[in-house]
ROPA-874977 format. One line per field, with one value per atom (N, C-alpha, C, CB): atom name; residue in three letters; x, y, z; residue number from 0. Coordinates in Angstrom, 3 decimals, m for minus. Each point is the difference from the previous one (the first is absolute). Glycine has a CB too. Layout:
<atoms>
atom <- CA	...
rest <- ala	...
u <- X	...
v <- Y	...
w <- Z	...
nr <- NUM	...
</atoms>
This chain:
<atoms>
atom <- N	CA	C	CB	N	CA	C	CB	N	CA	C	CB	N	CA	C	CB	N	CA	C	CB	N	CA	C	CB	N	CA	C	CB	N	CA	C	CB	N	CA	C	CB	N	CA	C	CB	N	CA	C	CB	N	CA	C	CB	N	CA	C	CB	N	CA	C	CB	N	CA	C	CB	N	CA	C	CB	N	CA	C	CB	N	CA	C	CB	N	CA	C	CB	N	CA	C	CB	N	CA	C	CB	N	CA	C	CB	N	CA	C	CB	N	CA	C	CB	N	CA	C	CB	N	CA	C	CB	N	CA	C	CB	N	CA	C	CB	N	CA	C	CB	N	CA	C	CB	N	CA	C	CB	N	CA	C	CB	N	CA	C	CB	N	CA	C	CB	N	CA	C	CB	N	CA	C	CB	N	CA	C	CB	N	CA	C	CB	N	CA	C	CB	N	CA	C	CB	N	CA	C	CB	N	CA	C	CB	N	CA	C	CB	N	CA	C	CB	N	CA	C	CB	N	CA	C	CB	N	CA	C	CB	N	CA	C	CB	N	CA	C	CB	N	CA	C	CB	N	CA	C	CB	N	CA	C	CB	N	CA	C	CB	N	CA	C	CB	N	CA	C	CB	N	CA	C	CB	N	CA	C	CB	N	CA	C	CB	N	CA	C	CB	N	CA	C	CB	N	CA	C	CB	N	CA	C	CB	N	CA	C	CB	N	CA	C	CB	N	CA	C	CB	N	CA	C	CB	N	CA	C	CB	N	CA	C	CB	N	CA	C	CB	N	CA	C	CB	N	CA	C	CB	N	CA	C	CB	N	CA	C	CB	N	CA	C	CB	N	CA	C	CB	N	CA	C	CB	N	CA	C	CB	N	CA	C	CB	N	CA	C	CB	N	CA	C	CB	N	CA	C	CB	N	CA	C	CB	N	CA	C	CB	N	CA	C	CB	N	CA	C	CB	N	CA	C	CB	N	CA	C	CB
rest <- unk	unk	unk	unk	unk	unk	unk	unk	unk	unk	unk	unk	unk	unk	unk	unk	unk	unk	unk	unk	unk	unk	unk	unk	unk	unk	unk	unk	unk	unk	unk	unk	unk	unk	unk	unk	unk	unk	unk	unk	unk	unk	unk	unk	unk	unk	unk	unk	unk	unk	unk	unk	unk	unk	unk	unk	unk	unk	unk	unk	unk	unk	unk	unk	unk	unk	unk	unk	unk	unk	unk	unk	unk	unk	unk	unk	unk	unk	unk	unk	unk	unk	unk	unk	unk	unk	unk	unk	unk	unk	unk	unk	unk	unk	unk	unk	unk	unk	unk	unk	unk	unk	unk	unk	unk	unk	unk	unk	unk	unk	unk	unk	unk	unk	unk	unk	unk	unk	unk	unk	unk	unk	unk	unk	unk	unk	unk	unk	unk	unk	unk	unk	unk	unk	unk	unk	unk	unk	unk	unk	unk	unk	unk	unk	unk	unk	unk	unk	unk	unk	unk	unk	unk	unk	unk	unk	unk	unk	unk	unk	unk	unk	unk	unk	unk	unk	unk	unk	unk	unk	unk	unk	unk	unk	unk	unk	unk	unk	unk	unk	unk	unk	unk	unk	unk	unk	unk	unk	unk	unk	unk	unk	unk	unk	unk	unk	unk	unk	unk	unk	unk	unk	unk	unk	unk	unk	unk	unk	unk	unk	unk	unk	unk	unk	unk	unk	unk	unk	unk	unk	unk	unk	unk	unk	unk	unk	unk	unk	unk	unk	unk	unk	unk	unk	unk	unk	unk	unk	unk	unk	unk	unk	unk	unk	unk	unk	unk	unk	unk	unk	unk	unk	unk	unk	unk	unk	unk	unk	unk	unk	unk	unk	unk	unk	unk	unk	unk	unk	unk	unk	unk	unk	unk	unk	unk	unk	unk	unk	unk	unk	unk	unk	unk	unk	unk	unk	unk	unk	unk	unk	unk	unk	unk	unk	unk	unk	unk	unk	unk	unk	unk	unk	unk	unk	unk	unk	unk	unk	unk	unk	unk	unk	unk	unk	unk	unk	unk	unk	unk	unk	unk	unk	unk	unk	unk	unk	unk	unk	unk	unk	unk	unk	unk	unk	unk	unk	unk	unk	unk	unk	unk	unk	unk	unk	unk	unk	unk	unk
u <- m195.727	0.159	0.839	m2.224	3.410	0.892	m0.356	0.921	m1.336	0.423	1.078	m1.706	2.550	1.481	m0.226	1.977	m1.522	m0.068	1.859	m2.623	3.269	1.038	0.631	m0.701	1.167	0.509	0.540	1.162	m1.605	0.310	m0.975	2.922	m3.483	m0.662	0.461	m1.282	3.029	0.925	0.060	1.078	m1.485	0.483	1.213	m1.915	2.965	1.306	0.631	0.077	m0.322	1.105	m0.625	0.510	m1.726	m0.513	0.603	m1.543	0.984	0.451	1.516	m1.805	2.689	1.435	0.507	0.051	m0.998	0.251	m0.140	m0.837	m0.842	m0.001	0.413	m1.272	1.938	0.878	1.524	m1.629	1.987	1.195	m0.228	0.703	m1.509	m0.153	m1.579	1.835	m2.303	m1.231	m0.971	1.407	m2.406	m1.183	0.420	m2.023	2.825	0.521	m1.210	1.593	m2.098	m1.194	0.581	m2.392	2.330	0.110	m0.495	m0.149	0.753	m0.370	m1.489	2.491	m3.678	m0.871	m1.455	2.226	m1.343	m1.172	0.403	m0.439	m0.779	m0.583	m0.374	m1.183	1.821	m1.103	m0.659	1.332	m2.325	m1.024	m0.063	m0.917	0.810	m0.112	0.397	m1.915	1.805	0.346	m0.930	2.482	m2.824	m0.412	0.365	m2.159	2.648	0.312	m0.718	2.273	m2.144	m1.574	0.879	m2.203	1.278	0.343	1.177	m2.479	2.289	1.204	1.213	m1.999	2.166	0.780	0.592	0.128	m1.212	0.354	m0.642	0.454	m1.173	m0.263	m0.213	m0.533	0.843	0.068	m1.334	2.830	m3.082	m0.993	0.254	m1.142	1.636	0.713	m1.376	2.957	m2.673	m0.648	0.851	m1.701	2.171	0.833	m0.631	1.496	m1.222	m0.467	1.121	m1.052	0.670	0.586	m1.195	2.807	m1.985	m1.320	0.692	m1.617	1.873	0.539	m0.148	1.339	m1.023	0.950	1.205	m1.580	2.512	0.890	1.216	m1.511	0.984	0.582	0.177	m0.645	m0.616	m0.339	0.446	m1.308	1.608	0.791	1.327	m1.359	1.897	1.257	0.021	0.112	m0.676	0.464	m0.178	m0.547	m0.349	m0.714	1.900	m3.693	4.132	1.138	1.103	m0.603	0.047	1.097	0.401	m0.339	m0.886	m0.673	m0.546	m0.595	0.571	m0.701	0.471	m0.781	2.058	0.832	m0.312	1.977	m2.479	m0.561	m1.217	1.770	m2.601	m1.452	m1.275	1.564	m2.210	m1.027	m1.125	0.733	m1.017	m0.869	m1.325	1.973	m3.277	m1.134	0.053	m1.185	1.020	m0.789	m1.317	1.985	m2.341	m1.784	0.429	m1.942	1.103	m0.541	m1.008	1.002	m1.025	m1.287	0.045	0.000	m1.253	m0.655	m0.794	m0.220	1.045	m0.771	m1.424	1.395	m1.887	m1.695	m0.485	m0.075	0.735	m0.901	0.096	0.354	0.891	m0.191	m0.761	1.856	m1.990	m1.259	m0.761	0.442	m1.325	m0.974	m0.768	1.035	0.108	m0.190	m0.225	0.803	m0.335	0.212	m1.603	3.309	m3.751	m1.369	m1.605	1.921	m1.313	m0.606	m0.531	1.663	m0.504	m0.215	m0.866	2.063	m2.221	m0.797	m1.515	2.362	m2.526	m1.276	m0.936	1.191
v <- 18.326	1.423	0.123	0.611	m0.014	0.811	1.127	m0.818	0.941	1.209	0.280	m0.182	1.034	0.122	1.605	m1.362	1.002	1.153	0.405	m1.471	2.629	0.663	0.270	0.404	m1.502	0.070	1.862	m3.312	3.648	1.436	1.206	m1.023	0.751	0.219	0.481	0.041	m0.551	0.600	m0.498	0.492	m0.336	m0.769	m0.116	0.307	0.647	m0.386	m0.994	1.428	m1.649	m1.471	m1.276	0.523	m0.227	m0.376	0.016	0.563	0.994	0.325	m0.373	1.851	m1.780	m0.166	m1.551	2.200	m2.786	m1.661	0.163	m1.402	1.372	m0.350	0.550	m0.798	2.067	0.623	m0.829	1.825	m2.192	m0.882	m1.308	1.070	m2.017	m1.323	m0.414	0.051	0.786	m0.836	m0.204	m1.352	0.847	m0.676	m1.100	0.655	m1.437	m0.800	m1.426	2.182	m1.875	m1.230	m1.124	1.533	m3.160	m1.035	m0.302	m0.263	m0.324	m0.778	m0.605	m0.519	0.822	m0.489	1.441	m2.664	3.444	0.629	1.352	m1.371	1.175	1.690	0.951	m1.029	2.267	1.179	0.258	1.217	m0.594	0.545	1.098	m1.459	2.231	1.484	0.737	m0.431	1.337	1.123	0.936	m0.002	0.357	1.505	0.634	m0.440	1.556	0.481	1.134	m0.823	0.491	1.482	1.458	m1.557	2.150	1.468	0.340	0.774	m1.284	0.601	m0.853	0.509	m1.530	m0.818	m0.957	1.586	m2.244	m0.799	m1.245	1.758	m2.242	m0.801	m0.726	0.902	m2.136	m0.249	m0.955	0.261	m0.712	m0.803	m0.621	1.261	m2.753	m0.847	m0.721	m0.566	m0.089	m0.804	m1.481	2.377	m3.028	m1.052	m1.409	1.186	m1.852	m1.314	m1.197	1.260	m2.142	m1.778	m0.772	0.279	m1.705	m0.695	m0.854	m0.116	0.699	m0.252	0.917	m1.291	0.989	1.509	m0.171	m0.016	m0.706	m0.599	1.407	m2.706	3.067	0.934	1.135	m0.948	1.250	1.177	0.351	m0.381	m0.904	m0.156	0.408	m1.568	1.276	m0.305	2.018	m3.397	3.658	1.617	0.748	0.002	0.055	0.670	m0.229	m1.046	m0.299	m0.011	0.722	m2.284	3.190	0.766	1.419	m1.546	1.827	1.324	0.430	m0.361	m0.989	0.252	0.769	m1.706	2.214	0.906	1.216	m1.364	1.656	1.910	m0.354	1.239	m2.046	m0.146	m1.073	0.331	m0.113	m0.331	m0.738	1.999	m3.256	m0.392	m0.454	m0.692	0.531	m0.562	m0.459	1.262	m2.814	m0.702	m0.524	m0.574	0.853	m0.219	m0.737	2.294	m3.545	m0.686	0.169	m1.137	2.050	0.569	m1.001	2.821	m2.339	m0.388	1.176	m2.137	1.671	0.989	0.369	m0.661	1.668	0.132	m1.217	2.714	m2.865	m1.094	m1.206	0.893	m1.481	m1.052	0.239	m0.702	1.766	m0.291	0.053	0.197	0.441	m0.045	m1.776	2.953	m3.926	m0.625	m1.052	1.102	m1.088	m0.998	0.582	m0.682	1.783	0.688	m0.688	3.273	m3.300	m0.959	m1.305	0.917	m1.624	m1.098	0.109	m0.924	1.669	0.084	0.616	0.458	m0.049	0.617	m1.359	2.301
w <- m135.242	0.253	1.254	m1.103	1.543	0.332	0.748	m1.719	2.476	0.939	0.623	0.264	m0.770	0.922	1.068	m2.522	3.385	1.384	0.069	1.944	m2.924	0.454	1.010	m1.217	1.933	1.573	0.035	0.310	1.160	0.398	m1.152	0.966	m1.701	m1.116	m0.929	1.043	m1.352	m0.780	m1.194	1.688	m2.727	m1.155	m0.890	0.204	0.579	m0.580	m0.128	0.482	0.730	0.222	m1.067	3.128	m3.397	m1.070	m1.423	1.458	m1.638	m1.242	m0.026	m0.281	0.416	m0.033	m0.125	1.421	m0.669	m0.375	m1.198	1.744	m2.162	m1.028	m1.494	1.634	m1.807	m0.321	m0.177	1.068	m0.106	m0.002	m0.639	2.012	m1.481	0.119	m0.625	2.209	m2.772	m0.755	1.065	m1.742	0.964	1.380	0.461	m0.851	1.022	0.649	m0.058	1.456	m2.897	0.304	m0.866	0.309	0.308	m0.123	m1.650	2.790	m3.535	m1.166	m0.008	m0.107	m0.437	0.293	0.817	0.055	m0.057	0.720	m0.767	2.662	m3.159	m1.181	0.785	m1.926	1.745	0.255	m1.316	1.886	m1.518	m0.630	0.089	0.140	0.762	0.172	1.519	m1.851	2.127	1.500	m0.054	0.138	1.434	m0.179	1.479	m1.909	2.121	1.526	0.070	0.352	1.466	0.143	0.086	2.045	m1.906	m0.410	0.911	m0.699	1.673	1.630	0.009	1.935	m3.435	0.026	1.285	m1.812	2.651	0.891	m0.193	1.359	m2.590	m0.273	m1.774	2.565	m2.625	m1.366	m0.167	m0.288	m0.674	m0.891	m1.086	0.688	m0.086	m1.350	m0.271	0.630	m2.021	m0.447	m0.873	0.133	0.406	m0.420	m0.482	1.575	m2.314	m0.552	0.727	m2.619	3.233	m0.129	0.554	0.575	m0.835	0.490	1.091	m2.340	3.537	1.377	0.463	m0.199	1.235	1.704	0.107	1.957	m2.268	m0.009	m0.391	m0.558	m0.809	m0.544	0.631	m1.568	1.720	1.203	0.983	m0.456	1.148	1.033	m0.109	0.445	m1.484	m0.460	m0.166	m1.486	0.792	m0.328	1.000	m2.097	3.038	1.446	0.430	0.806	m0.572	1.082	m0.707	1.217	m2.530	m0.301	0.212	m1.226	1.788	0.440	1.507	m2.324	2.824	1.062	0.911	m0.417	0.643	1.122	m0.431	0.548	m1.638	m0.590	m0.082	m1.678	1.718	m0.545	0.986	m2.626	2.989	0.363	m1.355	2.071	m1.510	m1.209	0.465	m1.330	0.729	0.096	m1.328	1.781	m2.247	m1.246	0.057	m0.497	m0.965	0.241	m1.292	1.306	m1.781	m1.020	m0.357	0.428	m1.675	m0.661	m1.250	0.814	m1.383	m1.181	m1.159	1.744	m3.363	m0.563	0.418	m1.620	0.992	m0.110	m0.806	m0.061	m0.882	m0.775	0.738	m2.271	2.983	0.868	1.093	m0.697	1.519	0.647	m0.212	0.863	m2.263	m0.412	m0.753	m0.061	m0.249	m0.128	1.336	m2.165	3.287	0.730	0.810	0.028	m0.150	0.792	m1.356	1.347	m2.271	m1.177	0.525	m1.641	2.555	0.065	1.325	m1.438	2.513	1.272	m0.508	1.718	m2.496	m0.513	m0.184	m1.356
nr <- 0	0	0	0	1	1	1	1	2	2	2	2	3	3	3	3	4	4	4	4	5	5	5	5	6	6	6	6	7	7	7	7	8	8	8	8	9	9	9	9	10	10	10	10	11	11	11	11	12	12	12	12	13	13	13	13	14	14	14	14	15	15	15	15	16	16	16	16	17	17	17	17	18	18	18	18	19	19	19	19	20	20	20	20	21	21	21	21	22	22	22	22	23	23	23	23	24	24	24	24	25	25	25	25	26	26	26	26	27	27	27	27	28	28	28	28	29	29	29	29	30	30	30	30	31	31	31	31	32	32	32	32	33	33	33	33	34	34	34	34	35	35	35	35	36	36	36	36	37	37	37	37	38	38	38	38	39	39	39	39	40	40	40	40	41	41	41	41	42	42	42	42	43	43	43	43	44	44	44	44	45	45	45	45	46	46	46	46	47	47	47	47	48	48	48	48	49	49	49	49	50	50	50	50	51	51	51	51	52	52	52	52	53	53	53	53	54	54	54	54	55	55	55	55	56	56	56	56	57	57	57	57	58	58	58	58	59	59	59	59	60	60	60	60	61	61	61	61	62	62	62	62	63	63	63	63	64	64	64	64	65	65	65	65	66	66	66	66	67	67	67	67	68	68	68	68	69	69	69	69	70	70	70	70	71	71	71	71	72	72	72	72	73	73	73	73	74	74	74	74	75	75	75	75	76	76	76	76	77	77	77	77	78	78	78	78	79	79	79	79	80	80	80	80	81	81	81	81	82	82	82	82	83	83	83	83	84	84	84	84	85	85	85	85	86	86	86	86
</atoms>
């Protein structure tokens, strides 16, 4: 999971990249889905690989308009399974 922070809290410079130039994401790394908050100064990716590597790789494509935090989540059913095994 993706948290992006809209430098200046503008999302043009955003929107217009990616308008022009695509998401600029590396071979190997899926999105899945988006969601932005209501005041449009923030996004909510949800992307698939099995590295940071990638991540890395797309963040340094954005990073001069965008602010990022990554979190490594897990479905519900995977944590429901791995809390299976601590029971």
């Amino acid at each position: 999971m993706i948290v992006e922070r809209f430098k200046n809290e503008d999302p043009l410079p955003v929107y217009r990249r990616f308008r022009d130039q695509g998401r600029l994401a590396p071979k190997g790394l899926i999105y899945v889905s988006s969601w932005v908050d209501e005041k449009m100064h923030r996004c909510y990716q949800l992307m698939e690989t099995d590295g940071s590597t990638l991540i890395e790789q797309w963040i340094s494509n954005w990073n001069d308009i965008v602010d990022f935090e990554v979190y490594g989540v897990l479905t519900s059913k995977e944590a429901a399974e791995r809390v299976t095994f601590l029971l």
